[in-house]
N, C-alpha and C positions, 0 to 999 in steps of 0.2 A: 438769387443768392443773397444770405446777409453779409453785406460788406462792413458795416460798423455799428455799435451798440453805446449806449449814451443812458445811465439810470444808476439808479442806487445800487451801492453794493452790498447786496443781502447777507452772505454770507462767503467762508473761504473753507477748502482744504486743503490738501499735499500739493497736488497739483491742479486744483480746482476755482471755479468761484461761478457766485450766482449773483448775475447781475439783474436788479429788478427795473424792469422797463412799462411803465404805465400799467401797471400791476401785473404784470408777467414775467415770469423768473426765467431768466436762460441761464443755463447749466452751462461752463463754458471752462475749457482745459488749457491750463495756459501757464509758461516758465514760471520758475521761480523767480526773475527781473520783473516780469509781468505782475506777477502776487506781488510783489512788494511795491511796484510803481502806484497799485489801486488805491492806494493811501486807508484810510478806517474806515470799517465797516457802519454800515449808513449814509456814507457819502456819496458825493456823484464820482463816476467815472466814465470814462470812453472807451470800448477798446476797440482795435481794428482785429476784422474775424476773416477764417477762413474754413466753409461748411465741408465736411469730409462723409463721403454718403457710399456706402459698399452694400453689399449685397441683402446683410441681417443691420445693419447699423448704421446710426447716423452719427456724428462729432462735429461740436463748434469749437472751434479750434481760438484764441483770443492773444492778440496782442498790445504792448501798452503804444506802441510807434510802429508805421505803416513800413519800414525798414525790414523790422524784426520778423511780420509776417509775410515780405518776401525774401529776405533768406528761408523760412518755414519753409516757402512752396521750393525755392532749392533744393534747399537739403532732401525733403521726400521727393524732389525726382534722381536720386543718385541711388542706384539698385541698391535694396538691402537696408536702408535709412524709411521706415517708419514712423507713424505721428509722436510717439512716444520718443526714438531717439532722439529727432529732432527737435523735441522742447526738453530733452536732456541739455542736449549741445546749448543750445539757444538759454539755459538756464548757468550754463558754465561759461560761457562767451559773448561778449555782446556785437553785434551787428557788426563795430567797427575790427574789433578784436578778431572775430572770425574772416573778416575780408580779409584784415591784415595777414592771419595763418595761410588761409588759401591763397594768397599772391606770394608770397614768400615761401611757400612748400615747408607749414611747419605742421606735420602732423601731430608731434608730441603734444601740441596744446590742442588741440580737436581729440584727442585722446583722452586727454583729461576729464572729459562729460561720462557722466555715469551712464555704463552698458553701452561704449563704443572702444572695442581694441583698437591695439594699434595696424592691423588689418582694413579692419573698415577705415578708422581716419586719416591712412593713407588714401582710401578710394577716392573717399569726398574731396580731402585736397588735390589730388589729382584730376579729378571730373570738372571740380570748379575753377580748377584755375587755369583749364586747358578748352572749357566748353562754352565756361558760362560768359565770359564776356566781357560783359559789365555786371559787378559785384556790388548790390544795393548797398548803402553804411558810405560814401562819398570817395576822393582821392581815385587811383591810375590802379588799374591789375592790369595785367595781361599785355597790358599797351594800349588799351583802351580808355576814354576819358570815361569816368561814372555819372549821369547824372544823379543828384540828388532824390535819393527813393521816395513815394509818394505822391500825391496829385493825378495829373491825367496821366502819367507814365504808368505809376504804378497800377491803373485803375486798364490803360491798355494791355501791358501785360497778362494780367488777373483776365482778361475778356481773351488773349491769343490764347491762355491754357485752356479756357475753360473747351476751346474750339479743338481743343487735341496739339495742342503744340507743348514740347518738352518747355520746365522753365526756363532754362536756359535757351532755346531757340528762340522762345519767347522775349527773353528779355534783351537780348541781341539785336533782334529785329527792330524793337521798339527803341533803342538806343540809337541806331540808325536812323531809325525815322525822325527821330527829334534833333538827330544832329541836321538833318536836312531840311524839316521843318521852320527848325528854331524854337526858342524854351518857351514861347509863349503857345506853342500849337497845342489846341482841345486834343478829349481823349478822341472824338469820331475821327479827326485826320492823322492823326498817329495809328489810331488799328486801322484805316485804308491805308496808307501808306508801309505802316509794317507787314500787314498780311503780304503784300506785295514781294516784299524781300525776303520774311522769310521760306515764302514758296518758291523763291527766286533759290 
């Protein structure tokens, strides 16, 4: 899976941009924070990615901070929330802004993002702030302490989904394991220790 992209930036559109990596152009779909974090076009950038593969279709999904693209894999595990919502949301709210909504049970701002009522952004706040755990973007939800999104946490997590675990189960688990591990433990002993728990 491509987990990060590091090259020029070719080109942009709506929701778009083409990052050129040692003369290969990836196409990559990513918030409006993201468009704008990539600074001018010909320059370097990074972004952190997440590859989305169905049936007739493939999508590299791109974000500017490893945070933004685990709320991503959130939000599309809450029924109903597609790649498209979720860099709506992710384009009207940032990282910490969205934790803060879903710990506080504020849907009207999750509502705010283009092509989510206020139906669905009650869902998400509801799902997330009851399932998910720990809420990547830092600070306490749930009762739960956050670690810091990113590193081998986030890179465990990213390996529990890829294995068929919901994000949230996923990110739960791996929160656990690092609170028993401790903040220095690699990704290999965080996914042996979280698969643990959360098949537990």
């Amino acid at each position: 899976m491509i987990a990060k992209l590091t090259g020029k930036l070719d080109e942009t559109g709506g929701d778009w941009a083409v990052i050129d990596v040692a003369g290969v152009g990836y196409l990559v779909h990513c918030s409006a924070k993201t468009l704008t974090a990539l600074g001018e076009q010909g320059g370097e950038c990074t972004l952190y990615t997440d590859l989305q593969v169905s049936e007739n279709n493939m999508r590299l999904l791109g974000f500017a901070e490893a945070g933004e693209r685990d709320w991503f894999r959130l939000l599309t595990g809450v029924q109903g929330v597609g790649s498209k919502v979720a860099l709506a949301i992710l384009s009207a709210l940032s990282p910490g802004e969205l934790r803060d909504a879903c710990a506080g049970g504020d849907a009207a701002s999750v509502a705010r993002a283009q092509g989510v009522g206020p139906k669905l952004a009650g869902r998400i706040v509801n799902e997330l702030k009851d399932r998910a755990g720990v809420l990547p973007g830092g600070g306490v939800a749930g009762g739960a302490a956050v670690s810091p999104a990113g590193g081998a946490s986030a890179d465990a997590v990213s390996a529990l989904q890829n294995l068929g675990f919901k994000p949230a189960v996923a990110a739960q688990a791996v929160a656990r394991a690092q609170e028993e591990l401790g903040a220095e433990a690699d990704e290999g002993a965080l996914i042996r220790v979280a698969l643990k728990k959360a098949a537990g």
